[in-house]
One Martini backbone bead per residue (centre of mass of N, CA, C, O) as a GRO file, in nm:
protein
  414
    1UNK     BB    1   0.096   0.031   0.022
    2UNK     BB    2   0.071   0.348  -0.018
    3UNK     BB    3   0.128   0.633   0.106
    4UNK     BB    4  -0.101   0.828   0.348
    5UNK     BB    5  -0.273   1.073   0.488
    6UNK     BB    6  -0.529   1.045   0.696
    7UNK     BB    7  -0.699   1.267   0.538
    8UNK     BB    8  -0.683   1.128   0.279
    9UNK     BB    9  -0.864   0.872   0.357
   10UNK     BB   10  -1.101   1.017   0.440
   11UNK     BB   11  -1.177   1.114   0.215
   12UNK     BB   12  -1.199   0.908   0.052
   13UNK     BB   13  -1.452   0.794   0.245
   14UNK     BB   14  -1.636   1.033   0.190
   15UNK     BB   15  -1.647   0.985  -0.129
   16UNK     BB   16  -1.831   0.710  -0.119
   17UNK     BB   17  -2.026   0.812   0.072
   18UNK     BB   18  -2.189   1.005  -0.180
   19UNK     BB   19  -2.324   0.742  -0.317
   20UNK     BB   20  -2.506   0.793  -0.038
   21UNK     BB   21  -2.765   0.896   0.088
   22UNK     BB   22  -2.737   0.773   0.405
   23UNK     BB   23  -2.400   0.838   0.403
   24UNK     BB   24  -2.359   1.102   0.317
   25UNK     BB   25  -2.222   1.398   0.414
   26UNK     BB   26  -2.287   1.669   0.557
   27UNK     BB   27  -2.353   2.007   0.502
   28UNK     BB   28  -2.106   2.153   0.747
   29UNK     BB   29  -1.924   2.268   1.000
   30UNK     BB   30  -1.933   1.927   1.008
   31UNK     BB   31  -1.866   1.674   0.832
   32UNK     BB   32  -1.934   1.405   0.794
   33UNK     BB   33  -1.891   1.042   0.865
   34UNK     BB   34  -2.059   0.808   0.792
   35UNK     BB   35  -2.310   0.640   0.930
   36UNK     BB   36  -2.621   0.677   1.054
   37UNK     BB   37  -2.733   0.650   1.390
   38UNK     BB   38  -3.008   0.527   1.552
   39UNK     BB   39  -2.940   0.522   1.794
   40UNK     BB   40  -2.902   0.703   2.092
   41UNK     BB   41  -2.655   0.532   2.235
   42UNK     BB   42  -2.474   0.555   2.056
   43UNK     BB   43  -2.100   0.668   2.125
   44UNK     BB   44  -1.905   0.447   2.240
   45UNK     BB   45  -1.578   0.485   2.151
   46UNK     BB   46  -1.242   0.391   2.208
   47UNK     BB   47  -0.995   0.555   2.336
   48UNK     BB   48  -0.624   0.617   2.250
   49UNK     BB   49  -0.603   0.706   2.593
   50UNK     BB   50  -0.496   0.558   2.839
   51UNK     BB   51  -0.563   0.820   3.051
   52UNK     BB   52  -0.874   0.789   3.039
   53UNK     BB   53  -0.891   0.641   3.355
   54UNK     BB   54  -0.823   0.923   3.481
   55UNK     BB   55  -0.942   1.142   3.729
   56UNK     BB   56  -0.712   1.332   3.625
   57UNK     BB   57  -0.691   1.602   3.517
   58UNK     BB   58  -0.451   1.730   3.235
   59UNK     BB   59  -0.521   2.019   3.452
   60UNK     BB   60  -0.351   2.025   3.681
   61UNK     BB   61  -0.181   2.191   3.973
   62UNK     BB   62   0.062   1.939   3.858
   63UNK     BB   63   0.121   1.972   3.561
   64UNK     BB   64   0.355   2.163   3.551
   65UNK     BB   65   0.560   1.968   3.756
   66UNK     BB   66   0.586   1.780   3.600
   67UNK     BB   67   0.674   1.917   3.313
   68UNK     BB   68   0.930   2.008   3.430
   69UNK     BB   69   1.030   1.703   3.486
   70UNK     BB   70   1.020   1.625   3.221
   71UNK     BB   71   1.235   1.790   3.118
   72UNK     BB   72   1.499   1.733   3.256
   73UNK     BB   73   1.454   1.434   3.120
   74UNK     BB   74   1.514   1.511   2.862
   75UNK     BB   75   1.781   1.700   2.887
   76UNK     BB   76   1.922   1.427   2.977
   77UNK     BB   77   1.910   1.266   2.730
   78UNK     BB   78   2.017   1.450   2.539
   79UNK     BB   79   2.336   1.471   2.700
   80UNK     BB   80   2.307   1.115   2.629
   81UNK     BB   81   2.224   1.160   2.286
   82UNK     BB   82   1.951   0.998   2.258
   83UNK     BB   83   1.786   0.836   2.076
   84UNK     BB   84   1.724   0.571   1.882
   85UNK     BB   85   1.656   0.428   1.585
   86UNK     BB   86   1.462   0.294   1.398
   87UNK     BB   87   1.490   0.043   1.186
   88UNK     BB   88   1.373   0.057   0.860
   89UNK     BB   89   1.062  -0.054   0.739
   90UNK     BB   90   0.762  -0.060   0.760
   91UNK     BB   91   0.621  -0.324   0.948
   92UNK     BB   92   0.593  -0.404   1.333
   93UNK     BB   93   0.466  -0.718   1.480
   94UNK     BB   94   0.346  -0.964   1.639
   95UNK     BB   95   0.638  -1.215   1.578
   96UNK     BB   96   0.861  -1.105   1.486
   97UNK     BB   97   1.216  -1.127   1.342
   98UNK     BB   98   1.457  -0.867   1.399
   99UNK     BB   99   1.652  -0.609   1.403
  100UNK     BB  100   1.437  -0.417   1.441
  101UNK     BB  101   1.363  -0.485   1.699
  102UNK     BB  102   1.593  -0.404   1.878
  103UNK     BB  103   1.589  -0.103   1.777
  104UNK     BB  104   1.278  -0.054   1.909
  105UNK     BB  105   1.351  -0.127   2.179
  106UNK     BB  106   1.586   0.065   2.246
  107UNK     BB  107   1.407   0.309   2.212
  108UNK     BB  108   1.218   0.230   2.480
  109UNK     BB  109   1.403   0.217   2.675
  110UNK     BB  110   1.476   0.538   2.668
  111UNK     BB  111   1.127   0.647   2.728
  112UNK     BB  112   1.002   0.410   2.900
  113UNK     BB  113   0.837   0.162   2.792
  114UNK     BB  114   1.069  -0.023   2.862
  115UNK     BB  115   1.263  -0.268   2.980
  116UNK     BB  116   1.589  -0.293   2.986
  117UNK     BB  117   1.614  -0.637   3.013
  118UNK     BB  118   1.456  -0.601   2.690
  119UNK     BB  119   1.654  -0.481   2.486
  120UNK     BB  120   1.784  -0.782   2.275
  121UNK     BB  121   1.524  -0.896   2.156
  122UNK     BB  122   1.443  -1.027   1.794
  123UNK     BB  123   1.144  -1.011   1.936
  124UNK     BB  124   0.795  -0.967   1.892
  125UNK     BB  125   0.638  -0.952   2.189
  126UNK     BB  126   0.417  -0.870   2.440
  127UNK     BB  127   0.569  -0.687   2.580
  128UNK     BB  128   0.627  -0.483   2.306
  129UNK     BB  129   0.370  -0.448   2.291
  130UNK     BB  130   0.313  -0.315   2.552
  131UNK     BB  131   0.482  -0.070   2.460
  132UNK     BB  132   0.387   0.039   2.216
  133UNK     BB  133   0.117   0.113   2.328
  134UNK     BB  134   0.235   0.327   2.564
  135UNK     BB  135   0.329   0.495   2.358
  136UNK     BB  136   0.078   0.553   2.167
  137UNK     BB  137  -0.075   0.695   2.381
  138UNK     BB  138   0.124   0.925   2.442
  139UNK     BB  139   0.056   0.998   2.097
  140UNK     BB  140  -0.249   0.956   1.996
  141UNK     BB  141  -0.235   0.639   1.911
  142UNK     BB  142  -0.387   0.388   1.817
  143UNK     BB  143  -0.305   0.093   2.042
  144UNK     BB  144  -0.238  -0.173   1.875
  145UNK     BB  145   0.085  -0.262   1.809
  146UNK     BB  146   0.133  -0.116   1.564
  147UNK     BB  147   0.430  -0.036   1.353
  148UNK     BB  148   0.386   0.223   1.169
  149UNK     BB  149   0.380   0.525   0.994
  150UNK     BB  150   0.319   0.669   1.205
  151UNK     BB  151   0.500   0.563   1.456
  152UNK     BB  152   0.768   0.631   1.288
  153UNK     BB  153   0.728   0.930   1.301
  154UNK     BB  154   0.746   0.934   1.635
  155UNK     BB  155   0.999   0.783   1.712
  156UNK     BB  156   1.198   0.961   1.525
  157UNK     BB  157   1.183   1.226   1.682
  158UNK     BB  158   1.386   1.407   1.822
  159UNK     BB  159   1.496   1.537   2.148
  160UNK     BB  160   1.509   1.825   2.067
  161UNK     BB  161   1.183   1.880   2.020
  162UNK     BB  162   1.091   1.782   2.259
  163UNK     BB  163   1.214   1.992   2.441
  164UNK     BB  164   1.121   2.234   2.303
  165UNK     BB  165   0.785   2.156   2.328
  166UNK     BB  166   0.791   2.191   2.602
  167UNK     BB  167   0.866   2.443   2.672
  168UNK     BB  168   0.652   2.590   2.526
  169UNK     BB  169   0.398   2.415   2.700
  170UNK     BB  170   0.510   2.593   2.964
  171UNK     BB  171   0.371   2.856   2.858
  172UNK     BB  172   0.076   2.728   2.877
  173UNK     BB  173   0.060   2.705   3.140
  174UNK     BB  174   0.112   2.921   3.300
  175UNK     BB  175  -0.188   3.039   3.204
  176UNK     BB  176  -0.406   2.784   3.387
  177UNK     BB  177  -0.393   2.816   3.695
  178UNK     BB  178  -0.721   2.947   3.667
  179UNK     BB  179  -1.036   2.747   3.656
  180UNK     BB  180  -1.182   2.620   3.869
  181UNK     BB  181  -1.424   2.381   4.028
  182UNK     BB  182  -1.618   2.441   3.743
  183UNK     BB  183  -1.514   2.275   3.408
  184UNK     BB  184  -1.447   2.286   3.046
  185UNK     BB  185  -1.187   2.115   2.890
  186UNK     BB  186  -1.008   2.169   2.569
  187UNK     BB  187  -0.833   2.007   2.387
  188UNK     BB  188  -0.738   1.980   2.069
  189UNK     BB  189  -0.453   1.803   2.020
  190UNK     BB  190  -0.644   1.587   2.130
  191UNK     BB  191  -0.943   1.579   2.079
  192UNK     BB  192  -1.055   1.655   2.386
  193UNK     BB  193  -1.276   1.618   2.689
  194UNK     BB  194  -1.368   1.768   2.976
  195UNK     BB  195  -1.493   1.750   3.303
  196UNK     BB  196  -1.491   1.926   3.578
  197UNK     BB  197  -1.511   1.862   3.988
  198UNK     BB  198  -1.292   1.934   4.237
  199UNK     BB  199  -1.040   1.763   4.080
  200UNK     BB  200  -1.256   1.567   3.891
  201UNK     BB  201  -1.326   1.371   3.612
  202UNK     BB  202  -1.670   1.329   3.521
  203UNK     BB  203  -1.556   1.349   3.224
  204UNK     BB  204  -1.540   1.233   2.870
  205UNK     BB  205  -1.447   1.327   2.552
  206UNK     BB  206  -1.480   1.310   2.252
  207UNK     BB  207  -1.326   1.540   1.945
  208UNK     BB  208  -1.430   1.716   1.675
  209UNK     BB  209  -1.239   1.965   1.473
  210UNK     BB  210  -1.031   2.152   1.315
  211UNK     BB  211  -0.909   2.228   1.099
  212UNK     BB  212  -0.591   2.376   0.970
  213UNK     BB  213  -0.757   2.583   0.804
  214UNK     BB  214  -1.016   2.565   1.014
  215UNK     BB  215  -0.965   2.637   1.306
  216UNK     BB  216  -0.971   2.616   1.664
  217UNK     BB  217  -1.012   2.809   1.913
  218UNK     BB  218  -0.852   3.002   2.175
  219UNK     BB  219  -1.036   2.986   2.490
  220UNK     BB  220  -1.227   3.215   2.723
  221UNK     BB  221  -1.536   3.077   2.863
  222UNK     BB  222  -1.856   3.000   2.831
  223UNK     BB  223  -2.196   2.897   2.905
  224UNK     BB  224  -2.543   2.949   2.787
  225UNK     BB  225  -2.680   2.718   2.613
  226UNK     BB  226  -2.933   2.454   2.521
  227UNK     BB  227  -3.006   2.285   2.257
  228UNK     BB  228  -3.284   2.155   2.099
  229UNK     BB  229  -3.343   2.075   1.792
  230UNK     BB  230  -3.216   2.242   1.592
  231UNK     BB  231  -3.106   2.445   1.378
  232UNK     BB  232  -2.943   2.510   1.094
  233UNK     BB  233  -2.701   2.786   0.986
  234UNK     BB  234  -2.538   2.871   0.740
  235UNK     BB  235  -2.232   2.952   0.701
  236UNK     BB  236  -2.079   3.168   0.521
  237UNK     BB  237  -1.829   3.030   0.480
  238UNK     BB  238  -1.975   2.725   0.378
  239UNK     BB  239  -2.095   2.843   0.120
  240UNK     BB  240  -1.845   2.918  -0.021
  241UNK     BB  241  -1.690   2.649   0.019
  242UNK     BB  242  -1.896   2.413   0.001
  243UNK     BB  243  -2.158   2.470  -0.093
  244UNK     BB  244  -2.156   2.591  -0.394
  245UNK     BB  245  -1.991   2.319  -0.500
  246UNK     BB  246  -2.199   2.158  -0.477
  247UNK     BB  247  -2.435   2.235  -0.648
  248UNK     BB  248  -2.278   2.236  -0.897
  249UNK     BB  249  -2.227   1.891  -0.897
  250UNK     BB  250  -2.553   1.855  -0.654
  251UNK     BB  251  -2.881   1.987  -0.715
  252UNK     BB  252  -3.010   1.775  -0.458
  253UNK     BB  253  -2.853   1.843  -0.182
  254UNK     BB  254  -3.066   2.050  -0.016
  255UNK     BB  255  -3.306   1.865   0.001
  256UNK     BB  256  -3.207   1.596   0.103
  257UNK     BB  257  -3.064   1.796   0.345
  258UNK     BB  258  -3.326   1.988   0.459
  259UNK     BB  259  -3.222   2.307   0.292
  260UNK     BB  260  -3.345   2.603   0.346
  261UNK     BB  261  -3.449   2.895   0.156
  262UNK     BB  262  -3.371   3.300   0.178
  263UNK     BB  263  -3.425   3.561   0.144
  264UNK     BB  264  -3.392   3.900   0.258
  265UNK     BB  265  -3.718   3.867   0.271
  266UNK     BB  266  -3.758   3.564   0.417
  267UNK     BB  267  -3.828   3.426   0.181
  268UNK     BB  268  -3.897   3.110   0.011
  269UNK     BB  269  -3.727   2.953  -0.176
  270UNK     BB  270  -3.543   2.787  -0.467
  271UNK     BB  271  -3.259   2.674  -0.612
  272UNK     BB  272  -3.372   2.761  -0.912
  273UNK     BB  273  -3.295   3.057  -0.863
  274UNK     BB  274  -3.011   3.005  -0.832
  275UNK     BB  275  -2.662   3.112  -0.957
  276UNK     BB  276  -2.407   2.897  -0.873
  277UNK     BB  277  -2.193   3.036  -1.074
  278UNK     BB  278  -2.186   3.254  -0.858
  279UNK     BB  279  -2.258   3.465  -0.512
  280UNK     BB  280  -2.574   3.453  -0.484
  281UNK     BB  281  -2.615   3.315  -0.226
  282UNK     BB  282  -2.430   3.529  -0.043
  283UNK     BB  283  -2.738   3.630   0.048
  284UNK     BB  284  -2.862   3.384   0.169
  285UNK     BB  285  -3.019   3.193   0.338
  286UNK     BB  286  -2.925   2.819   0.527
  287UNK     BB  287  -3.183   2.595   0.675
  288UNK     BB  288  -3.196   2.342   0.897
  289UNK     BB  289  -3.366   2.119   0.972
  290UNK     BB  290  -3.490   1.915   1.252
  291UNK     BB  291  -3.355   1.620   1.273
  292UNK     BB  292  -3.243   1.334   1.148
  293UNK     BB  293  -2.922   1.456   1.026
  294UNK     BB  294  -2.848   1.723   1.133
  295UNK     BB  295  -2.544   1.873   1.148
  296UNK     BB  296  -2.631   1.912   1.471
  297UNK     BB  297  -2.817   1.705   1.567
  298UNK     BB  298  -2.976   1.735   1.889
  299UNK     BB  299  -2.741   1.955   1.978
  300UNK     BB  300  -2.596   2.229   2.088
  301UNK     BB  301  -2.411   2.424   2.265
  302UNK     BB  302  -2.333   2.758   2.386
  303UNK     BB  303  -2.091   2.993   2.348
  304UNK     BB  304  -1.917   3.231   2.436
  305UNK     BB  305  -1.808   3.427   2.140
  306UNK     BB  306  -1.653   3.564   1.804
  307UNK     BB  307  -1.617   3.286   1.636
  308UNK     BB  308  -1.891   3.106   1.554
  309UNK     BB  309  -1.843   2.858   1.832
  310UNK     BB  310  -1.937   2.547   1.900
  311UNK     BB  311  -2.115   2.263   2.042
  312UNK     BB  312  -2.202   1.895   1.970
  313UNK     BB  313  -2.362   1.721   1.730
  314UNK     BB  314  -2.441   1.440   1.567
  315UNK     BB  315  -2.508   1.161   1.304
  316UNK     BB  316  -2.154   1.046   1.289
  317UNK     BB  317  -2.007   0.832   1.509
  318UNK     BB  318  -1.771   0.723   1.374
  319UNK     BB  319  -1.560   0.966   1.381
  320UNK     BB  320  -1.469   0.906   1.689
  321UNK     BB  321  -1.263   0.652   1.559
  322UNK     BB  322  -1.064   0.821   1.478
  323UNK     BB  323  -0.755   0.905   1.448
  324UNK     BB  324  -0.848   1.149   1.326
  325UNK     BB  325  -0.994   1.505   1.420
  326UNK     BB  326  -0.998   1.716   1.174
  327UNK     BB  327  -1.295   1.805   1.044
  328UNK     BB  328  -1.395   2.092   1.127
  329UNK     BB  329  -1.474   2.473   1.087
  330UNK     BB  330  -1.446   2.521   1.451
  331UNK     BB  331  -1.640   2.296   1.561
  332UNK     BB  332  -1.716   2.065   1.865
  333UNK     BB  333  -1.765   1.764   1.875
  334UNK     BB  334  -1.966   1.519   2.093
  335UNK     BB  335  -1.948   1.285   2.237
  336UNK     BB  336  -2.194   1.206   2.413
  337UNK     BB  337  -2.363   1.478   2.484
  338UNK     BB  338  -2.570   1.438   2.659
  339UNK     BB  339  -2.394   1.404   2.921
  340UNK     BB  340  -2.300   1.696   2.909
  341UNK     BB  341  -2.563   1.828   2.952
  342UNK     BB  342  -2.665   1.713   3.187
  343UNK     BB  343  -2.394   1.846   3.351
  344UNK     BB  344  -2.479   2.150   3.271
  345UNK     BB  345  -2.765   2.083   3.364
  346UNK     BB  346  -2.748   2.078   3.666
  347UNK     BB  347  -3.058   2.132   3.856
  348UNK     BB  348  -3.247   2.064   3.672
  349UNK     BB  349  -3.484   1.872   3.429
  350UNK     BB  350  -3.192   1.795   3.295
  351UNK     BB  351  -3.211   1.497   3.274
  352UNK     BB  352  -3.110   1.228   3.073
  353UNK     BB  353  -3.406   1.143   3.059
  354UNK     BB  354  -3.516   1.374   2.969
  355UNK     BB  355  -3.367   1.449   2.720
  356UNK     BB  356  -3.465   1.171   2.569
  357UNK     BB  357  -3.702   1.269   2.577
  358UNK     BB  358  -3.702   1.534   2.396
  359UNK     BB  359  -3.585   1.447   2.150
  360UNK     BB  360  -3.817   1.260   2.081
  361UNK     BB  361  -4.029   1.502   2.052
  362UNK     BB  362  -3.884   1.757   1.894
  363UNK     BB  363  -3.852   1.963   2.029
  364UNK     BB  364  -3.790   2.302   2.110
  365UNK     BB  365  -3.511   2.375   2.323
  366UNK     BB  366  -3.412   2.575   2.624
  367UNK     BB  367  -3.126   2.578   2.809
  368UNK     BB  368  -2.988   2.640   3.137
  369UNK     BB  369  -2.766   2.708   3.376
  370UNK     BB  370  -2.768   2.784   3.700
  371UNK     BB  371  -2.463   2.794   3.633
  372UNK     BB  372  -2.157   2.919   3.585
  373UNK     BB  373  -1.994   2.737   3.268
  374UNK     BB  374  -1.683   2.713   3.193
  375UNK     BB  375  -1.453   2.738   2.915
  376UNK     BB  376  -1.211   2.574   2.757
  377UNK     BB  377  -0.985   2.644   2.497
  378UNK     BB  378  -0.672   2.455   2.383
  379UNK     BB  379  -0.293   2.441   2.321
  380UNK     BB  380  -0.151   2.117   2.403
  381UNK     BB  381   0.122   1.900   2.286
  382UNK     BB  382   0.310   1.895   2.583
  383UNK     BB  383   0.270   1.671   2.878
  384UNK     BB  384   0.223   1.578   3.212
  385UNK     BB  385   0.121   1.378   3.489
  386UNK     BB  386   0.063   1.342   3.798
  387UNK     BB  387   0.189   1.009   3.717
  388UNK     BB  388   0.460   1.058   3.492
  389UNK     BB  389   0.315   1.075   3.223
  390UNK     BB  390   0.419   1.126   2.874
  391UNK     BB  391   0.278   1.382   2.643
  392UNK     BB  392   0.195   1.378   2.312
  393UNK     BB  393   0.121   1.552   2.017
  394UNK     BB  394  -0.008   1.688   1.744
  395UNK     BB  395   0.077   1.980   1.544
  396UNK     BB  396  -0.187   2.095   1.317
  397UNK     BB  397  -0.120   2.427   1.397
  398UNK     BB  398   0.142   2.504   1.376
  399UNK     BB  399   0.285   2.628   1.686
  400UNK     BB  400   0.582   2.494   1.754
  401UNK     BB  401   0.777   2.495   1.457
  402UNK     BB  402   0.771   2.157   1.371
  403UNK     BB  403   0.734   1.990   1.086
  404UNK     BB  404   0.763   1.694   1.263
  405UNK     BB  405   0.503   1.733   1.463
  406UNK     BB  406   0.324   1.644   1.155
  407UNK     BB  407   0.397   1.376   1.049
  408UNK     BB  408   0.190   1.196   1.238
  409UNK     BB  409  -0.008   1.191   0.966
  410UNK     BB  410  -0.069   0.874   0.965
  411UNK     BB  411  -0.110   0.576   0.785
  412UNK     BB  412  -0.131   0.258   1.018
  413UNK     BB  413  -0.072   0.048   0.749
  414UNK     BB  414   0.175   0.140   0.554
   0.00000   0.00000   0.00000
């Protein structure tokens, strides 16, 4: 199989996917991938974070001085030459046997992910195999325990580049000190999202984020409201870059999914009144009905911001499962809202069954928290956890300057 980045994989999928209408992907601030899922509570896919079972929120007032830990010890690596490289190419996988297996072995020895006592065996053994599964999951790779394409881009990494990404987000973690007792924490390049009370976190959530050309924004803000069953109206931007050539291509594609047409006075219009292959759509309004397929799928969740930018539903669960992550116009897609819904407003008649009963019913309605709950999307590549495990991320939005740190966006099936 030829080399190509996750990327160009998922469009690929997305391409097949136009084929049908209702695996067909919706055209939102949102493209979603894969099949519409009937289920109301189907949400839970595997995340590839093995530290997401720790009650430890990822920016507590120990990772600070964690990831200064980290780097002292990563500094001090650098100065004993820093490790070794993995040798050869292609896939490296469980029963294998050969001189590469024992260069994978001394890699991950020098990073600690294997005991130093097996570092000399030509055999790619189950010890090794769950020492790779420890890397990968350090470096938000699926944990599979296969070595391929993503893998050695991140094996390859310099110790030189690891201490600079440290350093700099330690001065990113230095601006985080003061979060509050309740809220909600995004990190972006991890496309992770946290519930946190009292120090504790009580809900996790994967999430689908901002393309590298469309990021997602870095900010400190709150929750305003949460919609059930919402219309979506397409933003401007969405209309230029992807509505109108959509149109061009598939004139049958905004009734197909349920998106009504209003000209400047308001008035609903058809499709064959505009003319495509112009600018004029970029005056009409672009309504999506609410109810199954709705690329904000059932839930809203409103966050006050200047970037046109919120939390949200799909109808397209498979997204969460994928290994890149980084996929919509700038809004957060969120794995289980309904659960984050509900943890957002505890104190109101909008428990989890209730919340269920509202979707069900199609009511559109508006919901408040009690309480202000604060939210945070951040943007940290490399940090340490209170428990002394070293995670680094993908820098996807170019942040770090390195762009060796951007190159394990690839297919780990090499």
């Amino acid at each position: 199989m030829s080399r190509f980045s996750r990327r160009d994989f998922l469009a690929t999928l997305a391409a097949g996917a136009a084929t049908s209408a209702l695996a067909r992907p919706s055209l939102a601030d949102e493209f979603g991938l894969g099949q519409m899922e009937m289920k109301e509570r189907y949400d839970s896919v595997a995340s590839p974070i093995a530290a997401a079972t720790s009650s430890s929120p990822t920016f507590s007032p120990y990772t600070l001085q964690a990831t200064q830990n980290a780097l002292q010890k990563y500094t001090e690596l650098a100065g004993q030459g820093g490790w070794p490289q993995v040798t050869g190419k292609g896939r490296l996988q469980l029963g294998d046997r050969n001189d590469d297996v024992v260069s994978l072995r001394r890699r991950l020895v020098v990073s600690g992910d294997l005991a130093p006592s097996l570092a000399d065996s030509n055999v790619f053994d189950s010890y090794l195999d769950g020492a790779v599964k420890r890397f990968q999951s350090r470096h938000g790779i699926l944990a599979s325990g296969v070595v391929g394409d993503t893998s050695r881009a991140a094996l390859a990494i310099p110790i030189d580049v690891r201490v600079n990404q440290l350093q700099i987000n330690l001065v990113r973690l230095r601006s985080m000190s003061s979060l509050g007792s309740r809220y909600i924490m995004m990190n972006i390049p991890a496309t992770e999202l946290e519930a946190v009370n009292n120090g504790v976190v009580e809900q996790r959530h994967n999430t689908v984020i901002g393309k590298p050309d469309r990021p997602s924004p870095v900010m400190s803000t709150e929750v305003q409201n949460v919609n059930f069953n919402p219309f979506w109206t397409v933003p401007l931007s969405i209309i230029k870059k992807d509505l109108i050539p959509m149109m061009q291509k598939e004139p049958s594609y905004l009734a197909d999914h349920h998106i009504r047409i209003y000209n400047p006075q308001g008035q609903e219009i058809q499709a064959e009144q505009i003319n495509w292959n112009t600018d004029e759509a970029t005056r009409m309004r672009f309504t999506q009905d609410p109810g199954f397929g709705n690329s904000l799928g059932q839930v809203r969740i409103n966050i006050a911001n200047k970037y046109g930018v919120y939390m949200h539903d799909t109808p397209y669960k498979s997204v969460f499962g994928s290994e890149y992550r980084f996929d919509s116009s700038g809004c957060a897609r969120v794995q289980d809202v309904r659960e984050l819904c509900a943890w957002i407003l505890q104190g109101t008649e909008y428990s989890r069954d209730h919340i269920d009963e509202v979707i069900r019913s199609g009511a559109r309605l508006t919901a408040s928290p009690v309480q202000k709950v604060p939210v945070f999307w951040t943007y940290v590549t490399a940090w340490a956890t209170p428990e002394g495990i070293i995670q680094f991320r993908d820098d996807v939005y170019n942040k770090d300057g390195y762009a060796s740190l951007a190159v394990v966006q690839q297919d780990e099936q090499g």
